[in-house]
TORSEKE-930664 format. One line per 5 residues: number of its first residue (from 1); their letters; for each residue x negated, y negated, z negated of N, C-alpha, C, O. Coordinates in pm, whole numbers, plus 50000, padded with zeros to 5 digits. Each point is the difference from the previous one (the first is absolute). Layout:
N
NUM = a = X/Y/Z/X/Y/Z/X/Y/Z/X/Y/Z; ...
//
This chain:
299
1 = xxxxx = 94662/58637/04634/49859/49972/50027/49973/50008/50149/50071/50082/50059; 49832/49843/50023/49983/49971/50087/49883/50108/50073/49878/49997/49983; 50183/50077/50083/49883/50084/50087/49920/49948/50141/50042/50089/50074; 49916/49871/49970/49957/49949/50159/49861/50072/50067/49904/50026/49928; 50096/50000/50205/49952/50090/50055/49891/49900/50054/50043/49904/50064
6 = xxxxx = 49820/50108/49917/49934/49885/50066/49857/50061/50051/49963/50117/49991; 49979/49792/50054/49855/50100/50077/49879/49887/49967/50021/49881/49975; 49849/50185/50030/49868/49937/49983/49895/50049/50052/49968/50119/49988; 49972/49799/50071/49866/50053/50119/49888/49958/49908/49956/49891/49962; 50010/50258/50012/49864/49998/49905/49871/49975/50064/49986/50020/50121
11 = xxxxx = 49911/49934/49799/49879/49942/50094/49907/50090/50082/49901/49973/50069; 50179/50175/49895/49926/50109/50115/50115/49994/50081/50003/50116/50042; 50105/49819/50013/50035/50003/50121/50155/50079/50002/50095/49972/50073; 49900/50099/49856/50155/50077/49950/50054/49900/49952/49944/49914/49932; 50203/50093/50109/50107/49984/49939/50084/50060/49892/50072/50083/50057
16 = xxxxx = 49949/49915/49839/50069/50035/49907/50154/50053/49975/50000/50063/49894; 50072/49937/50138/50127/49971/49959/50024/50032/49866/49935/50093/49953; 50187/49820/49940/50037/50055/49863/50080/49969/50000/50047/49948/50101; 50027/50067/49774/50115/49962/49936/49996/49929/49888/49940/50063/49912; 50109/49801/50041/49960/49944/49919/50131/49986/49912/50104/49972/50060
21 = xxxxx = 49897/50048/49779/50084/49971/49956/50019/49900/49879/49912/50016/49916; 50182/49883/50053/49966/49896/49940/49970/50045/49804/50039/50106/49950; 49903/49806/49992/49979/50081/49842/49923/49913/49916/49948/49893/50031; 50051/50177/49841/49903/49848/49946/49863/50039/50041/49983/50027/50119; 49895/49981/49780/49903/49987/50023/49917/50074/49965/49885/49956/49997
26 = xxxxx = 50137/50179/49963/49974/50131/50026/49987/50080/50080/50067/50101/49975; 49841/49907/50170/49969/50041/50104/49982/50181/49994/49923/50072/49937; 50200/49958/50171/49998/50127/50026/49961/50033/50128/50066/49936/50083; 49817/50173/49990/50030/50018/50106/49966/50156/50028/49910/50071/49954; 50190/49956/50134/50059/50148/50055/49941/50010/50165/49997/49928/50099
31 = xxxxx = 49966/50191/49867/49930/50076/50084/50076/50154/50083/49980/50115/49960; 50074/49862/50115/50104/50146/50060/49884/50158/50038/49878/50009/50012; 50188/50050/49992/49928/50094/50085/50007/50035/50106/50075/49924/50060; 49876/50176/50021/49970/50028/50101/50176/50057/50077/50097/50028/49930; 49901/49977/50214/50166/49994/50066/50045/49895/49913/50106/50043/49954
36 = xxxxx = 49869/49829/49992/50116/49929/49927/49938/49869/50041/49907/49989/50079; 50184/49868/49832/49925/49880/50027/50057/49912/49866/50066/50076/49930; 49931/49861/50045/50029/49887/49927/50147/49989/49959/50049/49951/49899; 50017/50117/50225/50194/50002/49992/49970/50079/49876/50009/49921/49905; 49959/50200/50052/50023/50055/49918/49995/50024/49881/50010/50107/49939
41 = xxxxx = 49969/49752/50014/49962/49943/49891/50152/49939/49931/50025/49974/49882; 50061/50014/50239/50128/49959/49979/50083/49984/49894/50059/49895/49976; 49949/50217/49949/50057/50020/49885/49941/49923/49873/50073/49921/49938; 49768/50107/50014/49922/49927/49923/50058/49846/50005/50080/49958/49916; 49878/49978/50171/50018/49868/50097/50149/49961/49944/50027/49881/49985
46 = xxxxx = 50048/50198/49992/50124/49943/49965/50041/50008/49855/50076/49923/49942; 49864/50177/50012/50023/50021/49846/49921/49951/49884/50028/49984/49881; 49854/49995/50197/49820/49954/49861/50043/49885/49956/50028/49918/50087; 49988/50045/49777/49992/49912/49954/49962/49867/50061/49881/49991/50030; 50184/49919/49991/50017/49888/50082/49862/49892/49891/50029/49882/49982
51 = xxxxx = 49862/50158/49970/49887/49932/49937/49930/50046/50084/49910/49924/50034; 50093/50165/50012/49898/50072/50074/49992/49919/50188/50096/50013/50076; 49813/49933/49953/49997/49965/50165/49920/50173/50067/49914/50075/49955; 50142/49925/50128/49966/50121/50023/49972/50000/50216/50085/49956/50078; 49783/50102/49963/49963/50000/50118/49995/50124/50031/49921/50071/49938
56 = xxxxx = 50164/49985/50168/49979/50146/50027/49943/49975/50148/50086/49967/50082; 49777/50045/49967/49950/50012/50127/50049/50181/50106/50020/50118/49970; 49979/49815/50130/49995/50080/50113/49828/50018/50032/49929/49903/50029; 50012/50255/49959/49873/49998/50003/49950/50022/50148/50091/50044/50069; 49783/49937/50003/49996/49961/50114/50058/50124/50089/49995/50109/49943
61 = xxxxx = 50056/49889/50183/50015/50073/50060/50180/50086/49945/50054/50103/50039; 49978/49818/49883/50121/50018/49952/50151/49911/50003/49959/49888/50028; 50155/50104/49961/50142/49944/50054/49918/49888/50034/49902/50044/50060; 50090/49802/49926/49966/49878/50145/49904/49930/49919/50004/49882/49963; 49882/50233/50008/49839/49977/50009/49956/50022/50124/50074/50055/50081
66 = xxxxx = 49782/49901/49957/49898/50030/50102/49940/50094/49958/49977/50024/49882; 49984/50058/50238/49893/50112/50008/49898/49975/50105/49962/50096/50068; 49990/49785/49952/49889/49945/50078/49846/50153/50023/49961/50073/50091; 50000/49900/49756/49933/50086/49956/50041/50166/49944/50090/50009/49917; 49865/50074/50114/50071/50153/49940/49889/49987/49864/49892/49940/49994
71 = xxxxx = 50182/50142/49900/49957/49979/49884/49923/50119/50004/50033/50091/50075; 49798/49922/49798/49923/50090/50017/50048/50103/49869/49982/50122/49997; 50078/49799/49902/49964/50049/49844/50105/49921/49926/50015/49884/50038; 50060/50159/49860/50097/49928/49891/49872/49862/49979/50037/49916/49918; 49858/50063/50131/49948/49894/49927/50044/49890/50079/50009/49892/49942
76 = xxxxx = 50021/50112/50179/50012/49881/50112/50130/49959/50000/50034/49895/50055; 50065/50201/49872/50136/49925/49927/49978/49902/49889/50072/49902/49989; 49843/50120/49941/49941/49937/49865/49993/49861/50026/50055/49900/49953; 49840/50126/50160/49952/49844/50017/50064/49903/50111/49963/49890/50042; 50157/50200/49993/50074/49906/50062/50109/49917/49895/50038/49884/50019
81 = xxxxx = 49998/50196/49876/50049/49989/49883/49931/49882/49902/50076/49937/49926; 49808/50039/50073/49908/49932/49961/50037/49876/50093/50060/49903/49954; 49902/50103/50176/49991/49875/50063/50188/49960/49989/50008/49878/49984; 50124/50181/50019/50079/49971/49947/49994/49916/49869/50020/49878/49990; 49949/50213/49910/49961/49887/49878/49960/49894/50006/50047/49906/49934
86 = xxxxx = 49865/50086/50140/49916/49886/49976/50123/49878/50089/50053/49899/49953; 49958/50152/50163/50097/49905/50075/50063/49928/49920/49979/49879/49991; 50115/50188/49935/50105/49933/49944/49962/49975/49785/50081/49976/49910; 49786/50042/50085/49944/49926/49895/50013/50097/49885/49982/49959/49885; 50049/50173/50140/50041/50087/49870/49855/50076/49981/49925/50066/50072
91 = xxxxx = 50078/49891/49800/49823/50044/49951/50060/50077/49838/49894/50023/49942; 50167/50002/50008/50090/50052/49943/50169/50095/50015/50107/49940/50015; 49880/50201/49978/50127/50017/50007/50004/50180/49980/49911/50073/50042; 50201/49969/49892/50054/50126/50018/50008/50047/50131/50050/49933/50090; 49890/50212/49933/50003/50053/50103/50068/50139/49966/49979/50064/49896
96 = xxxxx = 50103/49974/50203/50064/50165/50040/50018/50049/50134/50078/49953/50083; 49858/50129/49931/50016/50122/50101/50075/50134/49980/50013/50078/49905; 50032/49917/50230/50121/50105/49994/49942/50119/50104/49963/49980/50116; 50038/50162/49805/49935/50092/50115/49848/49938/50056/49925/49932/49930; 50050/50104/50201/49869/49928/50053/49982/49902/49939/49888/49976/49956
101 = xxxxx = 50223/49937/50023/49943/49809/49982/49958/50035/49860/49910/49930/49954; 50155/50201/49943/49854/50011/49882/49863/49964/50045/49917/49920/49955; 50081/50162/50144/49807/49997/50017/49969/49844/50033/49952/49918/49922; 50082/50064/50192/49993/49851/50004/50013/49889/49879/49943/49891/50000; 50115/50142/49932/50013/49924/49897/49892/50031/49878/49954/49917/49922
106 = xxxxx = 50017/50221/50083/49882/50028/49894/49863/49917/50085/49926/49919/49945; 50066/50117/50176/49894/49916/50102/49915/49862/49928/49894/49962/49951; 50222/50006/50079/50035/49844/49973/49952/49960/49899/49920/49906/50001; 50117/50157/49889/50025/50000/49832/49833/50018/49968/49942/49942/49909; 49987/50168/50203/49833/50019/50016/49950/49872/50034/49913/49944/49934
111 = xxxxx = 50120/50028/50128/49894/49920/50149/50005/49840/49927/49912/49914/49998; 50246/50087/49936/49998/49858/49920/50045/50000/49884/50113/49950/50001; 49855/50083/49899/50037/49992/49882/50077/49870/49934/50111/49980/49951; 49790/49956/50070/50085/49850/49935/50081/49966/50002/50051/49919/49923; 50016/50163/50220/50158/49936/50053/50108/50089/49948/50114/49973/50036
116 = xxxxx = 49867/50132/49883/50069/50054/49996/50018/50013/49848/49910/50045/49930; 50248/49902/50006/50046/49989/49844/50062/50115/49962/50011/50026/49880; 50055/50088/50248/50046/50087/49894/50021/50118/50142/50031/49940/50103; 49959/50195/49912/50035/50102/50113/50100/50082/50010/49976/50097/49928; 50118/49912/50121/50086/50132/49902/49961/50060/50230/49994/49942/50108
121 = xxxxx = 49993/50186/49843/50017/50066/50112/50116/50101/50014/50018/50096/49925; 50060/49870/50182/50167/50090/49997/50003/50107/50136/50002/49981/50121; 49996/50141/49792/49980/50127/50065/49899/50000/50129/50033/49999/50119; 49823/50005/49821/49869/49923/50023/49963/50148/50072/50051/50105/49962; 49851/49887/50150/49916/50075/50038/49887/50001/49899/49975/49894/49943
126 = xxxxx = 49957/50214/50030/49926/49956/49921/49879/49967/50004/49954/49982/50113; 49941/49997/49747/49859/49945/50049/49911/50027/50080/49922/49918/50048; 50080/50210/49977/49924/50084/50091/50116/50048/50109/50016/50117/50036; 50063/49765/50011/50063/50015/50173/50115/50073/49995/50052/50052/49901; 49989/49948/50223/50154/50135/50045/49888/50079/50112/49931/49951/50090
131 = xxxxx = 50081/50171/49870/49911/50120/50120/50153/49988/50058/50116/49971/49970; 49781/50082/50157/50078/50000/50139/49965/50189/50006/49909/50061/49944; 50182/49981/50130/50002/50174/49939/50070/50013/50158/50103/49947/50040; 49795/50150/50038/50079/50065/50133/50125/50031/49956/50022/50027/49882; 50101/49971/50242/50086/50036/49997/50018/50166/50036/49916/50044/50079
136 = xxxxx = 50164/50031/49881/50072/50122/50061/50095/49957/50077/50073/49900/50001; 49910/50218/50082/50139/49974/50133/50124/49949/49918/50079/49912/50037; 49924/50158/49843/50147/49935/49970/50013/49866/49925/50089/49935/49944; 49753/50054/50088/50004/49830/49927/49939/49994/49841/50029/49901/49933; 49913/50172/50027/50035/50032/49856/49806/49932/49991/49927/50015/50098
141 = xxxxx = 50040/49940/49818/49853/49940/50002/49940/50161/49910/50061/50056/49908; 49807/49987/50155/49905/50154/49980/49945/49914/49917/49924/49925/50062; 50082/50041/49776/49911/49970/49895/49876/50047/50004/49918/49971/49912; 50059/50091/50171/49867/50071/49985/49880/49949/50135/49891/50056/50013; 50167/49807/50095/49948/50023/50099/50034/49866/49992/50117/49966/49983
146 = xxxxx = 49762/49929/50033/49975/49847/49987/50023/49934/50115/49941/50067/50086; 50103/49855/49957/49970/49930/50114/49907/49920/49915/50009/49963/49883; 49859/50014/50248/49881/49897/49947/49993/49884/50105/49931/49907/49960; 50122/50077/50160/49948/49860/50094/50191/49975/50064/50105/50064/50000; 49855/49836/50034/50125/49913/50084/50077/50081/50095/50120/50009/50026
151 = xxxxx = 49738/50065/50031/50052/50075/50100/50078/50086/49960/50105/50007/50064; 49879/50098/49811/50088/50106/49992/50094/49956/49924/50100/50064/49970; 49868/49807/49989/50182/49975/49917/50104/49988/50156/50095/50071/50031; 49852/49827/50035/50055/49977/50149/50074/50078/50012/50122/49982/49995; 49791/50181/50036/50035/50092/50103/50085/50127/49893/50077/50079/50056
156 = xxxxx = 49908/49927/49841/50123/50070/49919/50153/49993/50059/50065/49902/50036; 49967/50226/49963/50100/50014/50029/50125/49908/49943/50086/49933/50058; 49882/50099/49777/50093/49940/49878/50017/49872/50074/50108/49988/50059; 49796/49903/49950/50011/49869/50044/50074/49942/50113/50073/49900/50006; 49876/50221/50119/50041/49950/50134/50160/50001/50014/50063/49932/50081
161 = xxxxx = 49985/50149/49835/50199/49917/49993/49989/49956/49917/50085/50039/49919; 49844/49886/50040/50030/49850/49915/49949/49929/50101/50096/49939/50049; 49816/50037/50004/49948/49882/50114/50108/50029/50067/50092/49926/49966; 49948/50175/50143/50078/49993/50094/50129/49933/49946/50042/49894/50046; 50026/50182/49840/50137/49889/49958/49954/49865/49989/50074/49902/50009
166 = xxxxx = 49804/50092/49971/50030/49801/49969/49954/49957/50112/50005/49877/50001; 49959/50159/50078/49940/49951/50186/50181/49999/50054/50040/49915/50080; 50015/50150/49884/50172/50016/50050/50101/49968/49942/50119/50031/50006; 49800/49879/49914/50135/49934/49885/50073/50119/49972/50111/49970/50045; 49899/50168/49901/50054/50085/49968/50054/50030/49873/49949/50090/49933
171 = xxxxx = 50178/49827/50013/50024/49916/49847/50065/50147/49963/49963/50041/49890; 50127/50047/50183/50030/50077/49917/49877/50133/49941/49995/50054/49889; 49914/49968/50233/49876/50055/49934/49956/49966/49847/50005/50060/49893; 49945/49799/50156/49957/49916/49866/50112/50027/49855/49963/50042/49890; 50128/49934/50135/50070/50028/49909/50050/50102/49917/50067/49987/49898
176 = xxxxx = 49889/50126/50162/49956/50155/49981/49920/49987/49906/49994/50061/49893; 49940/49855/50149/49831/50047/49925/50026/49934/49842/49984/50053/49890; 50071/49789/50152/49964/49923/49901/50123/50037/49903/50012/49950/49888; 50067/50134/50161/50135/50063/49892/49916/50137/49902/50020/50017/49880; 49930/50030/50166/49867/50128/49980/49926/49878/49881/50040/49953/49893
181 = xxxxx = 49828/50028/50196/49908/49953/49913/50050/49866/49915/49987/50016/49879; 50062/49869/50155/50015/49924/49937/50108/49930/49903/49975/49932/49900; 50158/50104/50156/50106/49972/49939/50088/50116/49991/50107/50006/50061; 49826/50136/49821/50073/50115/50006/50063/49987/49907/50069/50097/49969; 49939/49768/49937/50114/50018/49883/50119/49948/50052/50097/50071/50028
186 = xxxxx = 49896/49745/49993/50083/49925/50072/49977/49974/50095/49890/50031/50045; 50204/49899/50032/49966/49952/50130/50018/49809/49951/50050/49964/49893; 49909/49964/50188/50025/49895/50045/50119/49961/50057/50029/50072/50096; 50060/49828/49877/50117/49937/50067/49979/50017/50132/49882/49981/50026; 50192/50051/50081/50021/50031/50145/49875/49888/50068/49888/50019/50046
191 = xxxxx = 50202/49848/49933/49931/49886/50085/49860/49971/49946/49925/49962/50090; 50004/50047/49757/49910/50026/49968/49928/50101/50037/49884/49968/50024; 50136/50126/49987/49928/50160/50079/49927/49924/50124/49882/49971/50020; 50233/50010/50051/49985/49964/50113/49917/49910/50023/49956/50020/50113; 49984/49863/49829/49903/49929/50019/49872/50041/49935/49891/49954/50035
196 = xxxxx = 50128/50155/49848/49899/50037/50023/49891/50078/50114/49886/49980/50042; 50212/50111/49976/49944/50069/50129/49966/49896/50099/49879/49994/50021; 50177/49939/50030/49968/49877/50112/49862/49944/49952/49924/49968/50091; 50038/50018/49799/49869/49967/49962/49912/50121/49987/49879/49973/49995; 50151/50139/49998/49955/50114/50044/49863/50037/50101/49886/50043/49985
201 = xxxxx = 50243/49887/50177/49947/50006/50096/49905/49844/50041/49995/49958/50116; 49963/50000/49814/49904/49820/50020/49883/50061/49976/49905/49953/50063; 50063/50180/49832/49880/50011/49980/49921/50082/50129/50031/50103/50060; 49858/49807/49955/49886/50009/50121/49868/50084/49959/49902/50013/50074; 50110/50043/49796/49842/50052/49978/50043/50138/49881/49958/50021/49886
206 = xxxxx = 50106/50028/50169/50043/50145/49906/49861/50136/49980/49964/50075/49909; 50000/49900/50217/49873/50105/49965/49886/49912/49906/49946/50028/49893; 50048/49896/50166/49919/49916/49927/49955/49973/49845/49892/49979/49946; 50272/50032/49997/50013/49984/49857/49991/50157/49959/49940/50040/49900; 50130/50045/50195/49959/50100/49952/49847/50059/49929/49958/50034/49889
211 = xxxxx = 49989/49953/50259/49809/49974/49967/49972/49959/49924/49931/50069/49924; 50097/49799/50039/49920/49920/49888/50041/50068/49835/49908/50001/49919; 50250/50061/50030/50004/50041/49920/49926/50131/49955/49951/50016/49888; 50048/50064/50201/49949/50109/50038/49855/50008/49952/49945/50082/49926; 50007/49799/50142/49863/49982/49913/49964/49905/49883/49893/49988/49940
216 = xxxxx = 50229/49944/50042/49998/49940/49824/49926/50061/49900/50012/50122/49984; 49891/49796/49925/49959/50080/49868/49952/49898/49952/49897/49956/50050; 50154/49986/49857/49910/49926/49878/49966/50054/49887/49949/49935/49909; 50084/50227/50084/49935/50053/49869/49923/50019/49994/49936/49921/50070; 49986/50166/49872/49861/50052/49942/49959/50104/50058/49886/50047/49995
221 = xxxxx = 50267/50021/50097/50005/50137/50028/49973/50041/50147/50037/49917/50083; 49911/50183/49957/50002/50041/50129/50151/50028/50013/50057/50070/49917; 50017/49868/50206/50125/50052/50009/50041/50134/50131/50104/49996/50065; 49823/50078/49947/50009/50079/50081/49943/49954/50186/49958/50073/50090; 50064/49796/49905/49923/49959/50119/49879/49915/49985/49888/50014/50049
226 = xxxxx = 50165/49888/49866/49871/49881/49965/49997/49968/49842/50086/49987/49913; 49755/50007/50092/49922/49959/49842/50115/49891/49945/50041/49922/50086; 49994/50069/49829/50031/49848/49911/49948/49898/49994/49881/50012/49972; 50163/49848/50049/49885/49881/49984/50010/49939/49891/49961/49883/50000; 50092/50177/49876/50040/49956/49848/50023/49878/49983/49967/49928/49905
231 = xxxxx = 50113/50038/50220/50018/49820/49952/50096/49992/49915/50021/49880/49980; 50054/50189/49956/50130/50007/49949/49830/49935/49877/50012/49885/50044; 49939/50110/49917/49953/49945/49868/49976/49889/50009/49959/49943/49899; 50058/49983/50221/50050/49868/50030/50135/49903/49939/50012/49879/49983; 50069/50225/49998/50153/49966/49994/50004/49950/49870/49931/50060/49917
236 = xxxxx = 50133/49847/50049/49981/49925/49869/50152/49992/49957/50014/49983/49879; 50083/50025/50182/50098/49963/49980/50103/50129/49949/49999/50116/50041; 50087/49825/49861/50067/50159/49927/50100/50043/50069/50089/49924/50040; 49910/50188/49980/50091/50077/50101/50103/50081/49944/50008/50042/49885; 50080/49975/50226/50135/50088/49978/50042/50067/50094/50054/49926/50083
241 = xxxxx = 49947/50219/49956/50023/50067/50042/50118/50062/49953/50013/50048/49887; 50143/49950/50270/50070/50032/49977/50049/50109/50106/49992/49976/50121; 50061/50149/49828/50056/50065/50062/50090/50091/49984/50012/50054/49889; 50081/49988/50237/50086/50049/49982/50016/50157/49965/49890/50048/50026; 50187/50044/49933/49999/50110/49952/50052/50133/50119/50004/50123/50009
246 = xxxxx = 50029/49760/50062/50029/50111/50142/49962/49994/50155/50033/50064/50099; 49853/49796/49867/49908/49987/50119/49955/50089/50066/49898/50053/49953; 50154/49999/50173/49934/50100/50074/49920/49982/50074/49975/50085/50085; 49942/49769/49907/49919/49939/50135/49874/49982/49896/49896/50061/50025; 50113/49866/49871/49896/49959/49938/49987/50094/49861/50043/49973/49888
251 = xxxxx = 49874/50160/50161/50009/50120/49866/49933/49931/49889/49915/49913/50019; 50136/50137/49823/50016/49978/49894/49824/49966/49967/49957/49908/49931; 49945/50221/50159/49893/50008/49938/49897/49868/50051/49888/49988/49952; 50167/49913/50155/49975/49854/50025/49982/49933/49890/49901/49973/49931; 50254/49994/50061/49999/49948/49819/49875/50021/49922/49911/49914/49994
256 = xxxxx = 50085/50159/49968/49934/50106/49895/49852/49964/50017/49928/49975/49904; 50031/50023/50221/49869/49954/50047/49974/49905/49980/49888/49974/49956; 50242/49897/50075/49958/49857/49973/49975/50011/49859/49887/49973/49959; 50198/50060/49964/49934/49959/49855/49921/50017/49943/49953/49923/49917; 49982/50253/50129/49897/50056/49932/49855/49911/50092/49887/50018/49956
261 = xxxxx = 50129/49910/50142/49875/49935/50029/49992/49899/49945/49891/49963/49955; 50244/49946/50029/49965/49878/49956/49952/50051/49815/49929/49924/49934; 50117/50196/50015/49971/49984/49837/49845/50054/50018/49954/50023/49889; 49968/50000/50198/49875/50058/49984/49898/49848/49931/49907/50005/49920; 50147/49882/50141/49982/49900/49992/50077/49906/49898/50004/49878/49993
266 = xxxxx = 50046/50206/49944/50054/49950/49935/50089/49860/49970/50000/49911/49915; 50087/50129/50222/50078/49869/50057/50113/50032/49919/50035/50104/49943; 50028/49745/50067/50176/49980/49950/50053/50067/50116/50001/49955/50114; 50041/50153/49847/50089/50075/50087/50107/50074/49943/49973/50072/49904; 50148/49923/50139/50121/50063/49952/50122/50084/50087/50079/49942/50075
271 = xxxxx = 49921/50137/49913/50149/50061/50105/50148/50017/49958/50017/50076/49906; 50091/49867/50146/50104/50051/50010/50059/50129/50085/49936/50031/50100; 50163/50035/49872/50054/50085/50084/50194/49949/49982/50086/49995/49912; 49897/49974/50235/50154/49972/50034/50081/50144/50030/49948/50099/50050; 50168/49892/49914/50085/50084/50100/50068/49924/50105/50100/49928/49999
276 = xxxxx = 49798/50118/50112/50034/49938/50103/49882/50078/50092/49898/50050/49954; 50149/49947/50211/49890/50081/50091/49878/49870/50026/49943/49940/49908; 50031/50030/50280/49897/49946/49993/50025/49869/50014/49903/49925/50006; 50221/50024/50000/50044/49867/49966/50091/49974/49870/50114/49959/50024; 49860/50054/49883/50040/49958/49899/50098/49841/50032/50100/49989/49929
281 = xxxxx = 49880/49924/50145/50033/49880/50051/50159/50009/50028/50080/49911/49971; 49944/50183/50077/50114/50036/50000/50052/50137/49957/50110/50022/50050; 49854/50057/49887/50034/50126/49903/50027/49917/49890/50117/49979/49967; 49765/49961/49959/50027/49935/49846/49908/49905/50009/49881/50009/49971; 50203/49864/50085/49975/49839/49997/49968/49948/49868/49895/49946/49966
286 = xxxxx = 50218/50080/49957/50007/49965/49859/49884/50039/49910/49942/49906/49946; 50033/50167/50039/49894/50100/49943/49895/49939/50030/49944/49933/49913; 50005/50075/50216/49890/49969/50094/49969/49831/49914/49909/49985/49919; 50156/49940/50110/50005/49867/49971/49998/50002/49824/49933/49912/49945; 50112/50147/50003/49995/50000/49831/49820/50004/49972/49912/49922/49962
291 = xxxxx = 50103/50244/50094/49816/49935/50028/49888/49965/49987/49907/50011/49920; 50135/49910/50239/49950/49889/50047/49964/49895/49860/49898/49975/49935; 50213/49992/50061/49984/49873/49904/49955/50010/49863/49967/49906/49927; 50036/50258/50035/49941/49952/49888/49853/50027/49988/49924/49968/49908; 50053/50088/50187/49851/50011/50049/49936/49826/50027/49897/49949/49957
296 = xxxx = 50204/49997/50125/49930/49881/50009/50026/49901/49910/49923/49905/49984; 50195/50111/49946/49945/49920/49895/49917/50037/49858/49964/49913/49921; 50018/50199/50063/49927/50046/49869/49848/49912/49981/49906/50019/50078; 50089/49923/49856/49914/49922/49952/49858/50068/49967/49909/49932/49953
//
């Protein structure tokens, strides 16, 4: 199957970049998270059922998107996502978010319903956001002590060796981290690793996304910083929430949140639990993709 790397200048002025892969006529599109881009979709991209056409975007300010504009809120991903759609004529299609690109993808799933046939969110921040939590000297986030503005996510300690490694291309730092938080079961093939991290360092708006998750909430709920805007009762489309059993980035009680908001409302909502950490994509591909598919095809 045919993967190709291509770009689109949306009518607010950004550029896009994605990955397009060839399929029948069952429209999939993938949403990365935050430190990541569209490469990391890689695995999916090679294994999903070849019915499936499948678009994994680079979101703005991410691997060879524009960041013209700095983003305010997961909503201004949405509607760049939107004006994507529309570009290329998809008014119908399965959507998934991975980590952050959950929220973005629940956003979306708010803001436009119509467009959206089916959600699975994979090891999802949840409805009510990722808190941002001061660091301790030794790095460790004080659960008990919020960061609330840009500024103090900025100026956290925890953060500032993460900005500084990626201002210094600092891959074995990064790779510390992302062996820790992200790939503590498996690793990635050498030359695959390696481009991930290289897409690592493209992203231009890290505090930024931080902020905006930070203050995410479409529930009902006060989330410790900001009221809820209950758009999640917007969301029309039946969802799947998947996650892994040894995710140390995206805690269990996320999950748990997404479902219990969407059932207040009594949405199609369902969870898996993989054994696998916060990439299942490469812990348990197989699994992950079993799924997938029968989520999307269940009638």
């Amino acid at each position: 199957m045919k993967v190709e790397l291509k770009k689109l200048t949306l009518l607010n002025g950004e550029t896009m970049g994605y990955r397009e892969r060839s399929g029948g006529e069952e429209v999939l599109l993938l949403i990365h998270g935050n430190q990541s881009s569209s490469l990391q979709w890689d695995v999916l991209l090679e294994k999903l059922d070849q019915s499936y056409k499948v678009y994994a975007v680079d979101l703005r300010g991410f691997g060879t998107s524009t960041y013209h504009t700095s983003i305010q809120s997961l909503k201004d991903f949405s509607e760049d996502l939107k004006l994507f759609a529309d570009e290329l004529g998809l008014d119908r299609f399965h959507l998934m978010g991975w980590s952050n690109g959950g929220g973005v993808a629940m956003q979306l799933a708010a803001d436009h319903p119509d467009y959206v046939q089916k959600l699975i969110l994979l090891a999802s921040l949840s409805t009510r956001g990722y808190p941002m939590y001061k660091s301790s000297e030794a790095g460790v986030p004080i659960t008990d002590v919020r960061l609330k503005t840009k500024e103090e996510i900025t100026n956290d300690q925890g953060l500032q060796s993460t900005l500084e490694a990626m201002k210094n291309r600092d891959k074995p730092f990064m790779k510390k981290a992302w062996d820790f938080l992200v790939f503590s079961d498996n690793k990635p093939e050498e030359e695959q690793y390696e481009r991930y991290l290289e897409d690592v360092f493209k992203q231009r708006n890290v505090v930024d996304v931080m902020d905006a998750a930070n203050r995410f909430n479409i529930s009902d709920e006060f989330n410790g910083l900001v009221d809820g805007t209950g758009e999640i009762s917007q969301i029309t489309a039946p969802v799947l929430v998947v996650w892994g059993t040894r995710d140390c980035l995206t805690p269990r009680y996320m999950t748990q949140e997404i479902v219990d908001d969407f059932r207040i409302y009594e949405k199609d909502v369902d969870a898996i639990y993989l054994d696998a950490g916060h990439s299942p994509l490469i812990d348990n591909p197989e699994e992950l993709i079993k799924a997938m598919l029968d989520f999307l095809q269940k009638k």
